[in-house]
C-alpha positions as CSV (number, residue, x, y, z in Angstrom):
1,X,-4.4,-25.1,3.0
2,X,-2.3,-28.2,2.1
3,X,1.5,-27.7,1.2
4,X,4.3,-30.1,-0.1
5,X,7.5,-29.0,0.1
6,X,10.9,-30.9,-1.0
7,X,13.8,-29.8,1.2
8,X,16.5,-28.4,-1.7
9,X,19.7,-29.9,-1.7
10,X,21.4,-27.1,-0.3
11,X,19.7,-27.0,2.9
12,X,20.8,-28.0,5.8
13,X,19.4,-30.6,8.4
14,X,17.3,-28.8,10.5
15,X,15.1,-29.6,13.1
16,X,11.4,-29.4,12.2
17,X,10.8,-26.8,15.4
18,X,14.1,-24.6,13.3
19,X,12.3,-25.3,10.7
20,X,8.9,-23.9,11.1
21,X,10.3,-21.0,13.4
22,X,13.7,-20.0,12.0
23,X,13.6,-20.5,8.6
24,X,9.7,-20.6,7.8
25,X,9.0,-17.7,10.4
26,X,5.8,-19.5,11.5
27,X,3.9,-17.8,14.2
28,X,4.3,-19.8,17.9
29,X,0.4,-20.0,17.8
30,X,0.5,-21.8,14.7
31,X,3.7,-23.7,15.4
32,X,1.3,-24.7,18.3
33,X,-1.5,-25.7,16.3
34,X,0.1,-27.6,14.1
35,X,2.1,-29.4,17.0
36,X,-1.4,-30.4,18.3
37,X,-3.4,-31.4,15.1
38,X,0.2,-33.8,14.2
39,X,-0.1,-31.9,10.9
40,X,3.5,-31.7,9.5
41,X,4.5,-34.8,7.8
42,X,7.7,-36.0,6.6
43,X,7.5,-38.7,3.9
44,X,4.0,-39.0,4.8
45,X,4.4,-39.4,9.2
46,X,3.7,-37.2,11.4
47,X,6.9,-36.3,13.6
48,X,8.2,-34.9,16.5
49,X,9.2,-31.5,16.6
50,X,13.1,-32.9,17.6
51,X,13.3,-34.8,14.6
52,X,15.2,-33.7,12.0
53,X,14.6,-33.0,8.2
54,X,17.0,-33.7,5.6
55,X,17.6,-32.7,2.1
56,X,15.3,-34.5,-0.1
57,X,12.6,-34.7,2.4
58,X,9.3,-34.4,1.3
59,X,7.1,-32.3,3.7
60,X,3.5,-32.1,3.9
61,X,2.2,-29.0,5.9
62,X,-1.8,-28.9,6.1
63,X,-2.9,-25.1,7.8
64,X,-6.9,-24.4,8.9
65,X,-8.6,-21.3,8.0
66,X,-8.4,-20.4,11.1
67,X,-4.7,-20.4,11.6
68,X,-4.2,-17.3,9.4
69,X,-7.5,-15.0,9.5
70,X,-8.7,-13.4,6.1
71,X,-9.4,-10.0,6.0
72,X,-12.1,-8.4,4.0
73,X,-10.9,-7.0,0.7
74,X,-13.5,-5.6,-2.3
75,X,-12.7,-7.4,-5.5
76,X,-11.9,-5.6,-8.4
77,X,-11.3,-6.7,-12.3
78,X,-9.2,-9.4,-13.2
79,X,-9.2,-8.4,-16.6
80,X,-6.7,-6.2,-15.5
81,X,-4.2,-8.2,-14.1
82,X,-1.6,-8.4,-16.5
83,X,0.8,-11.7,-14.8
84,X,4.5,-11.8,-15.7
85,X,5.3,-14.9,-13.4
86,X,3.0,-17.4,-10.6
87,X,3.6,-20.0,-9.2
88,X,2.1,-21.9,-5.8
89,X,3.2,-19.0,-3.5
90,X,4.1,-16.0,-5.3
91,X,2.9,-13.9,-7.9
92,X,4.6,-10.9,-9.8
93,X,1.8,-8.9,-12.0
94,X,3.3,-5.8,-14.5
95,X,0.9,-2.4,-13.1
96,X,0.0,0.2,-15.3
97,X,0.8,4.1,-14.4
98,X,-2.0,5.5,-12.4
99,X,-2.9,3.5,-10.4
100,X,-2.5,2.6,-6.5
101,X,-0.7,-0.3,-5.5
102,X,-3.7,-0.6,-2.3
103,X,-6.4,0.4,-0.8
104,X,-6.4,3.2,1.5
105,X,-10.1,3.1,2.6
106,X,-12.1,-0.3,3.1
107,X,-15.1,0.2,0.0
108,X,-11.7,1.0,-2.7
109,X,-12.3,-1.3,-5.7
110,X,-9.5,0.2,-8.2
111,X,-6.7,-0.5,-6.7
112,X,-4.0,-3.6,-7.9
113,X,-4.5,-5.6,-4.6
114,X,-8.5,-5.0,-5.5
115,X,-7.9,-6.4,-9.0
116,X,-5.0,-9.2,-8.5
117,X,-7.7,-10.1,-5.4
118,X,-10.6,-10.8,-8.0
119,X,-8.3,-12.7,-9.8
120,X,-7.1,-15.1,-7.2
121,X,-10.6,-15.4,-5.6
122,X,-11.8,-18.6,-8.2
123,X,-9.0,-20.2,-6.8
124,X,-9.9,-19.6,-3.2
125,X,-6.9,-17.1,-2.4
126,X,-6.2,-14.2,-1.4
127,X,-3.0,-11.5,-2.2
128,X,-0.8,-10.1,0.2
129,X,1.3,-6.8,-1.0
130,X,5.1,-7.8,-0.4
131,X,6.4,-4.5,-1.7
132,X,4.8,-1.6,-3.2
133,X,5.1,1.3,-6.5
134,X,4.0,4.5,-6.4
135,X,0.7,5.0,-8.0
136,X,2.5,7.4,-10.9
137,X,5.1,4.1,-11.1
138,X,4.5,1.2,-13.4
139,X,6.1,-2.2,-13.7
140,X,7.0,-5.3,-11.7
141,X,5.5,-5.9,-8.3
142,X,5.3,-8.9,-6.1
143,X,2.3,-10.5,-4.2
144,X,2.1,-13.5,-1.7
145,X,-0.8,-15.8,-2.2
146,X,-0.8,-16.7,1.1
147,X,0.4,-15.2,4.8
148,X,2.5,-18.7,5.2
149,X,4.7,-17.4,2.7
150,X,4.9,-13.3,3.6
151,X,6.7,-12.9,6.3
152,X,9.2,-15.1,4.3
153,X,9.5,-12.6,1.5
154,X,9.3,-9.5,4.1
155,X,12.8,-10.8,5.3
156,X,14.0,-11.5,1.7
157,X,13.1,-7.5,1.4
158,X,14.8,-7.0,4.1
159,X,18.0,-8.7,3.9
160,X,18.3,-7.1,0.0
161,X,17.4,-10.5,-1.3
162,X,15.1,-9.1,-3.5
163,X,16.8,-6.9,-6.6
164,X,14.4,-4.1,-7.9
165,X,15.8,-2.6,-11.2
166,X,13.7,0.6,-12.5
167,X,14.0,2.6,-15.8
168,X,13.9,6.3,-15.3
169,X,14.1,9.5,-18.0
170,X,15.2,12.7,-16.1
171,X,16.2,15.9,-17.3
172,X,19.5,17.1,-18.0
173,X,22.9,15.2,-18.6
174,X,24.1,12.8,-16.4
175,X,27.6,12.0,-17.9
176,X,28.9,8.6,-15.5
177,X,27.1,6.4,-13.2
178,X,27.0,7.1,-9.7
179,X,25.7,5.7,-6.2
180,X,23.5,8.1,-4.5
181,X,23.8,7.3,-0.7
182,X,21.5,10.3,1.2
183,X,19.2,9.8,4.2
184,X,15.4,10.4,3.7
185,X,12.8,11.8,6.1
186,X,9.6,13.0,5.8
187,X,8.9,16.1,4.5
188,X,7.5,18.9,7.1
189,X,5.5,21.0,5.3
190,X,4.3,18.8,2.6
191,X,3.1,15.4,4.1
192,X,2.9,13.9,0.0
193,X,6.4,14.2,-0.2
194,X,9.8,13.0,1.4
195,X,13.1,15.4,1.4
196,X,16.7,14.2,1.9
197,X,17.3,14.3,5.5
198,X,20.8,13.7,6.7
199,X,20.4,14.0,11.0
200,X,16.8,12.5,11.2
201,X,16.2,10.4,7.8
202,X,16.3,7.1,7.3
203,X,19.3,5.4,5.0
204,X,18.5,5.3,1.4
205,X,21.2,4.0,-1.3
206,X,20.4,3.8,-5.2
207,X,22.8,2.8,-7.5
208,X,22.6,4.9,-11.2
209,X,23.8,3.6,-14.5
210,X,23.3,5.8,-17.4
211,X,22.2,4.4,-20.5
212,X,22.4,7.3,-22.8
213,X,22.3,11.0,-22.2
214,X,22.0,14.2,-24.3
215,X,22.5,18.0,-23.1
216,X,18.5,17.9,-22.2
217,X,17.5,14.2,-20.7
218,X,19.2,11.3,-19.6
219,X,17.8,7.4,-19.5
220,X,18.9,5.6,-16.7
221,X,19.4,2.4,-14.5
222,X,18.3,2.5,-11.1
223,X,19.1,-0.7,-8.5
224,X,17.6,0.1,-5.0
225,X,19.7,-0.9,-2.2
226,X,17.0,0.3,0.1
227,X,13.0,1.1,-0.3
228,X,12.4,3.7,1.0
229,X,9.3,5.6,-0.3
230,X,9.8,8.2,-3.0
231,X,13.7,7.0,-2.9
232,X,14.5,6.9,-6.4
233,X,12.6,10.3,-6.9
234,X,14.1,12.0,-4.3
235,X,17.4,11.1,-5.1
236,X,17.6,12.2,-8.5
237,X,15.8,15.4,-7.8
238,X,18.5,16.3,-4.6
239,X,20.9,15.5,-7.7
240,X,19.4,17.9,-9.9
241,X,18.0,15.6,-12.3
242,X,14.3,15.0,-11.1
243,X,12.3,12.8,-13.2
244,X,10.4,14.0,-15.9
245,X,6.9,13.6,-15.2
246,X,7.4,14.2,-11.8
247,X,5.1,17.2,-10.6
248,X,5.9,16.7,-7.1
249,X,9.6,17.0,-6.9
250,X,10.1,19.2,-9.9
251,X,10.0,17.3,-12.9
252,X,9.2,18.8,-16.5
253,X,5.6,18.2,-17.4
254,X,4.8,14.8,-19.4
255,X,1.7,12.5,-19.9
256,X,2.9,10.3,-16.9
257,X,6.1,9.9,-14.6
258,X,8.8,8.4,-16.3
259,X,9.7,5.8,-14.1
260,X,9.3,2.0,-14.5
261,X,10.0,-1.1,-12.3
262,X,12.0,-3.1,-15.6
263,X,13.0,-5.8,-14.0
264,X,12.6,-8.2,-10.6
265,X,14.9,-11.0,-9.3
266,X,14.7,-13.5,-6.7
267,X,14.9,-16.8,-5.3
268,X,12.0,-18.7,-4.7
269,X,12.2,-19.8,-0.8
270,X,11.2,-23.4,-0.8
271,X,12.6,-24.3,-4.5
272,X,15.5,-22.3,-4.6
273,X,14.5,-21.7,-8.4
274,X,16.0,-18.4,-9.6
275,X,13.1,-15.7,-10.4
276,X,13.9,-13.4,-13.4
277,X,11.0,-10.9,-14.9
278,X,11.1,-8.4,-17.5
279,X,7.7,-5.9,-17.2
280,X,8.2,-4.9,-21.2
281,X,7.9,-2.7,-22.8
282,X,9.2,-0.1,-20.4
283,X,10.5,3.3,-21.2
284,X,13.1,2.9,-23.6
């Protein structure tokens, strides 16, 4: 794998050890590697791991095979990729209801990793889930296309660089917005399902707007703060509002769960270009 980078304005110098390590999160075996092989360039010469890179520099980063091991992964259709955004090192695909976000056994073939993999395979690549939905969940999900760029956008996740906005109908009348802030564990007796959990949960925050609301259902904004699983559907349910659709955590019977990922926003790391997507035509 061959890379070009341009170091964005707003960057500052750096060494190329930083570099690679801090900012790039490059594994010391590969920072090794490509110490040895003189395969970082900067303004096409190879350099010293002291020197330092400026904005404006243009970096060439070549990586073997070798350096970040493929793992076996059945390909699936990629008819069914349906792409709302791609470029060199990410790719954000809209996924239908019903269907999970990855494998769980090693022979799977219907998953959206299997089909987005089929997809990406002419081209020689291979996806990496960032983030996942619930299979019930549709919308807006984001894939590296290579494990350069993933732990990258695992500490974009992290460090709530990466804004999640979801559609959801529930039932009943929500009357003002409102942030939910209630810890989430796993539930004991069910192991499908998650419960609020104050003493041994995990933080969760969600953050409601209400778009319209009668005395029987409600349409609402939901901005994660955290991701934890189930979050937005346990919080609304511990509310009394759980999401129609929603079998699990009491929801009134519909054809799917009514809950959609509308919207996705981020930064690409190495451009800085500002990521907007809209997975239409959502619920409402």
């Amino acid at each position: 794998m061959k890379f070009n980078f341009t170091i964005p304005t707003d960057q500052a110098p750096l060494t190329v050890k930083n570099l690679l390590e801090t900012q790039w999160l490059v594994p010391r075996k590969v920072r090794h590697f490509i110490r040895t092989r003189k395969s970082f360039l900067v303004n096409g010469k190879a350099v010293h791991f002291q020197t330092l890179v400026t904005p404006g520099d243009h970096i060439t980063l070549t990586l073997e095979d070798s350096d970040y091991p493929q793992r076996v992964l059945q390909l699936g259709d990629p008819q069914r990729v349906h792409v709302l955004y791609e470029d060199e090192h990410l790719l954000i695909v809209n996924k239908p209801a019903g269907i999970k976000t990855h494998p769980n056994q090693p022979k799977e073939t219907d998953t959206l990793l299997n089909h987005v993999a089929a997809y990406l395979a002419p081209k020689q690549l291979q996806p990496h889930v960032v983030h996942r939905l619930d299979k019930e969940t549709s919308g807006a999900i984001l894939f590296a296309k290579n494990q350069f760029v993933l732990p990258i956008l695992g500490r974009m996740l992290e460090e709530k660089e990466i804004y999640r906005r979801y559609q959801a109908l529930v039932s009943g009348k929500i009357t003002h917005d409102l942030v939910i802030d209630k810890k989430i564990g796993r539930d004991r007796h069910d192991r499908r399902k998650r419960r609020i959990d104050e003493k041994g949960g995990r933080s969760a925050v969600t953050h409601v707007r209400v778009v319209t609301a009668t005395p029987t259902k409600s349409q609402l904004i939901c901005q994660l703060e955290t991701g934890r699983t189930h979050q937005i559907r346990v919080h609304l349910a511990s509310m009394g509002h759980p999401i129609i659709g929603d079998p699990l955590y009491g929801g009134k019977p519909a054809s799917r769960l009514m809950l959609h990922a509308f919207e996705l926003h981020l930064v690409q790391p190495f451009t800085r270009k500002k990521i907007s997507v809209t997975a239409a035509p959502g619920l409402f």
